[in-house]
C-alpha positions as CSV (number, residue, x, y, z in Angstrom):
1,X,-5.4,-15.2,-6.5
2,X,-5.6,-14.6,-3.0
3,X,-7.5,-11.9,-1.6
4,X,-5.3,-9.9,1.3
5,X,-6.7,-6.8,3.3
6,X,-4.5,-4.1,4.2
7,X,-6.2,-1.5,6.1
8,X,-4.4,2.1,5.7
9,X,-2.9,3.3,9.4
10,X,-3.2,6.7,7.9
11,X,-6.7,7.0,8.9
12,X,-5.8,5.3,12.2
13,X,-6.2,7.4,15.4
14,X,-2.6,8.2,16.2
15,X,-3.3,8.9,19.5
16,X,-3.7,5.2,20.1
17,X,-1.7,3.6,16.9
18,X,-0.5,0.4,18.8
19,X,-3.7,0.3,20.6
20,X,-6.0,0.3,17.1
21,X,-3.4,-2.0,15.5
22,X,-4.1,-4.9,18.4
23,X,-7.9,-4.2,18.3
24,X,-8.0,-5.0,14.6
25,X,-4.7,-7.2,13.7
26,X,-6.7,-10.8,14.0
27,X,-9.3,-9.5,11.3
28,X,-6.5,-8.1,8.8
29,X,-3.5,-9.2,6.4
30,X,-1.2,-6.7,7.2
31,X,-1.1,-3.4,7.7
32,X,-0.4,-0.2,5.6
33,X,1.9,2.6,6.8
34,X,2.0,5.6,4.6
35,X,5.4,7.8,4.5
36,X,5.3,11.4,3.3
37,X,8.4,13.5,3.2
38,X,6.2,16.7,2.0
39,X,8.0,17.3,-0.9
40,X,7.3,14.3,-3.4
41,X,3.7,14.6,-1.9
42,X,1.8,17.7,-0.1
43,X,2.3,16.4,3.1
44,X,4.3,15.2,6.2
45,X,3.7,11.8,8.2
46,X,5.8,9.1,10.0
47,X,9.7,8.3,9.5
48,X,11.0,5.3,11.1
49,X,11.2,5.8,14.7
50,X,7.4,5.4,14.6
51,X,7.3,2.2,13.0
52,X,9.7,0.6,15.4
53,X,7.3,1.3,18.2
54,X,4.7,-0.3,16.7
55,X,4.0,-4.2,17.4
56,X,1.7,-6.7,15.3
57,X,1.9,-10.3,14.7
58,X,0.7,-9.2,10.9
59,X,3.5,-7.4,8.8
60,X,3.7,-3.7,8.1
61,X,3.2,-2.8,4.2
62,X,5.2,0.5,3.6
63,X,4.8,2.8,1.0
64,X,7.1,5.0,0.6
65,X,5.7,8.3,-0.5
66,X,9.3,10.1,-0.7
67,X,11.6,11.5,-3.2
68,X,14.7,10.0,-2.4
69,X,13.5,6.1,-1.2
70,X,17.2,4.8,-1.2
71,X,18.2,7.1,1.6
72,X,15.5,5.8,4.0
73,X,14.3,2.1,3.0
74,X,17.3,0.3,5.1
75,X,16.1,2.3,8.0
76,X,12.9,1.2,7.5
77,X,13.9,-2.3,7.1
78,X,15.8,-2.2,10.2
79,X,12.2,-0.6,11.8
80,X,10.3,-3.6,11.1
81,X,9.3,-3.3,7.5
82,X,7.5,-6.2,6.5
83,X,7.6,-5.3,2.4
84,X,8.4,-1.7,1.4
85,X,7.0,-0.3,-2.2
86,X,8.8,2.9,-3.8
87,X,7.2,5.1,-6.8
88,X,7.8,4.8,-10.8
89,X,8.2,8.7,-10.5
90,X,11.2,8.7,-8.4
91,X,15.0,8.4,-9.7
92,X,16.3,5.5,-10.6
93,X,13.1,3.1,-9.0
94,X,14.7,0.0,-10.4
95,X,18.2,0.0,-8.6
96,X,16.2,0.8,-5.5
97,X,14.0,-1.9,-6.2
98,X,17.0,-4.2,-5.8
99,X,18.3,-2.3,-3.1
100,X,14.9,-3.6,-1.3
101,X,15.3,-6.9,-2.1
102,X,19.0,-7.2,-1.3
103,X,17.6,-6.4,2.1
104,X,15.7,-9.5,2.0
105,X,12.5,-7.8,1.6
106,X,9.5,-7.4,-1.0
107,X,9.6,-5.2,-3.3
108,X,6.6,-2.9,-4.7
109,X,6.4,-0.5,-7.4
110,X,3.7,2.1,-7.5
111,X,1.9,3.7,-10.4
112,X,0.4,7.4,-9.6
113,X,-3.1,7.6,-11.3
114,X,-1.3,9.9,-14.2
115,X,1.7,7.5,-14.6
116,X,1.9,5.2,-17.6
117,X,2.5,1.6,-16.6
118,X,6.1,0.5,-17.0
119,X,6.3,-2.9,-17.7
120,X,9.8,-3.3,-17.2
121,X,9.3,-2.1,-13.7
122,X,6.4,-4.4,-12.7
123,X,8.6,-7.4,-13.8
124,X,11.6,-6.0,-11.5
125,X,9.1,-5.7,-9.1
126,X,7.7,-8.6,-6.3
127,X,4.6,-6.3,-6.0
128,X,2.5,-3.5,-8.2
129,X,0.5,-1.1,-6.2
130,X,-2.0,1.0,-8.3
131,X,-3.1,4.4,-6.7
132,X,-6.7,5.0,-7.7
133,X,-6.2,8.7,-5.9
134,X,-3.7,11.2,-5.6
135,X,-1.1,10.2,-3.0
136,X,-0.7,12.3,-0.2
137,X,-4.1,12.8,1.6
138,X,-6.7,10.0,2.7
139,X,-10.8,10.2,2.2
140,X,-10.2,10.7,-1.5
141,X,-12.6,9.5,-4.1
142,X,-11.7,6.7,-6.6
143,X,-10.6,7.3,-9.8
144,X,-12.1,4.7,-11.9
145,X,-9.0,5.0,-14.5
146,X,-7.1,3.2,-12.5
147,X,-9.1,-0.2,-13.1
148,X,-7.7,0.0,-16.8
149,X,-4.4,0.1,-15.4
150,X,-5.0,-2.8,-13.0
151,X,-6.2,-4.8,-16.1
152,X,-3.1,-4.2,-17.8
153,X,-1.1,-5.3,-15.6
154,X,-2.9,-8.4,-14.3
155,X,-2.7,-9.3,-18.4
156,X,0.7,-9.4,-18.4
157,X,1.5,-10.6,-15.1
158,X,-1.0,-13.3,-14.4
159,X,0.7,-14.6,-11.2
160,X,2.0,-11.1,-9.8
161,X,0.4,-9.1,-6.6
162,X,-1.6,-6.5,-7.7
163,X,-2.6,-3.9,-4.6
164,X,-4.9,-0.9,-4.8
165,X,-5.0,2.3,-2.6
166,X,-7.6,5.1,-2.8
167,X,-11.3,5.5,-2.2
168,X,-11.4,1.7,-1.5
169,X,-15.2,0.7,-0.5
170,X,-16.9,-2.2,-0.9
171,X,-17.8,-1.6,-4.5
172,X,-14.6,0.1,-5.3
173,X,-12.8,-3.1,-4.0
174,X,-15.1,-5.5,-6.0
175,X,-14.8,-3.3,-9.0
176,X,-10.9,-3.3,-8.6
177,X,-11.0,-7.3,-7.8
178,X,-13.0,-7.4,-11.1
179,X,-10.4,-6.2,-12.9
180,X,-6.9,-8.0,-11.2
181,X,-6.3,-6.7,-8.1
182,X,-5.7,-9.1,-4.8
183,X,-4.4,-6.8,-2.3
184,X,-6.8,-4.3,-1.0
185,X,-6.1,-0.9,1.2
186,X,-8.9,1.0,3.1
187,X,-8.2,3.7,5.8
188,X,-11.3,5.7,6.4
189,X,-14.0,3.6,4.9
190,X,-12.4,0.5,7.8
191,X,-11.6,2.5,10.4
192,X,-14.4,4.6,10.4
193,X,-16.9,1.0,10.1
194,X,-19.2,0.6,13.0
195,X,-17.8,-3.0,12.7
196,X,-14.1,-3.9,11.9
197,X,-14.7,-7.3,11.5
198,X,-17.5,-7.6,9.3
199,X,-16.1,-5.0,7.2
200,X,-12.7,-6.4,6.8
201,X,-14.6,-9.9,6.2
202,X,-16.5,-8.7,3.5
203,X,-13.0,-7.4,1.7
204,X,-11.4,-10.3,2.5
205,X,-14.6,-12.8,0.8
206,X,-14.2,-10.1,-2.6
């Protein structure tokens, strides 16, 4: 399948979101915007007034780290969500799921790295994102447990997007490509490249 590149805005410099987003948006697939409500995960980031002010002829991925995803994934939508992915641990993931996709949007479903994989929720799903780290705070390392998970899936669902998210390097990414994944998300290891474009080349060839 496909290889796509999503690079993770979290590790962005906010102090010039739109500005890094033009720099890089010709090298990329899309981009990936991390919300945090700091209660379902340790921390606090973006709602959707940010998003709205942000421009890109790529789409924004948004994973919504949150507790309560059905009270905030029409605002997103309206903010310029280009596909929006929710958490297996949350309530009732599968109505919001559709709620998503009554919206007219992809829909992802998300695995924490201590999450069994619920089938039933890939197949409700347009998208499976894997975390290979601890939502909630970037530079993590990668947990290599998660390429068993990403095998499992890709078993089952030959022709489904499998994304990863966590400690994504160039090996990581192979290893995770290795084992079903087509959608790749790198914050620090991209943004912190001394070049963008060979770096999101190389993810992209995986």
């Amino acid at each position: 399948m496909e290889t796509k590149f999503f690079p993770s805005l979290l590790s962005a410099d906010f102090g010039a979101l739109q500005g890094e987003i033009l720099r890089v948006q010709d090298l990329v697939s899309g981009f990936h915007f991390d919300v945090m409500d700091g209660h379902f995960v340790p921390n606090l980031t973006c709602g959707p007034p940010v998003l709205a002010c942000l421009k890109s002829r790529k789409i924004f991925d948004v994973h919504l780290m949150i507790s309560a995803p059905e009270n905030f994934v029409e605002s997103f939508a309206r903010a310029g969500a280009g596909q929006i992915s929710i958490h297996a641990e949350t309530t009732r993931p599968a109505k919001v799921l559709q709620q998503i996709r009554d919206l007219h949007l992809p829909a992802g479903i998300v695995f924490n790295p201590n999450t069994p994989v619920d089938f039933d929720l890939c197949a409700a799903a347009d998208f499976v994102l894997v975390m290979s780290v601890e939502p909630g705070f970037g530079g993590q390392s990668f947990q290599e447990s998660s390429l068993g998970k990403i095998a499992a899936i890709r078993e089952r669902f030959p022709e489904k997007n499998i994304q990863v998210d966590g400690g994504i390097n160039f090996q990581t990414a192979a290893a995770c490509r290795n084992a079903g994944a087509n959608w790749l998300v790198s914050g620090s290891f991209f943004f912190k490249s001394e070049d963008p474009a060979q770096c999101a080349k190389e993810f992209l060839q995986l």
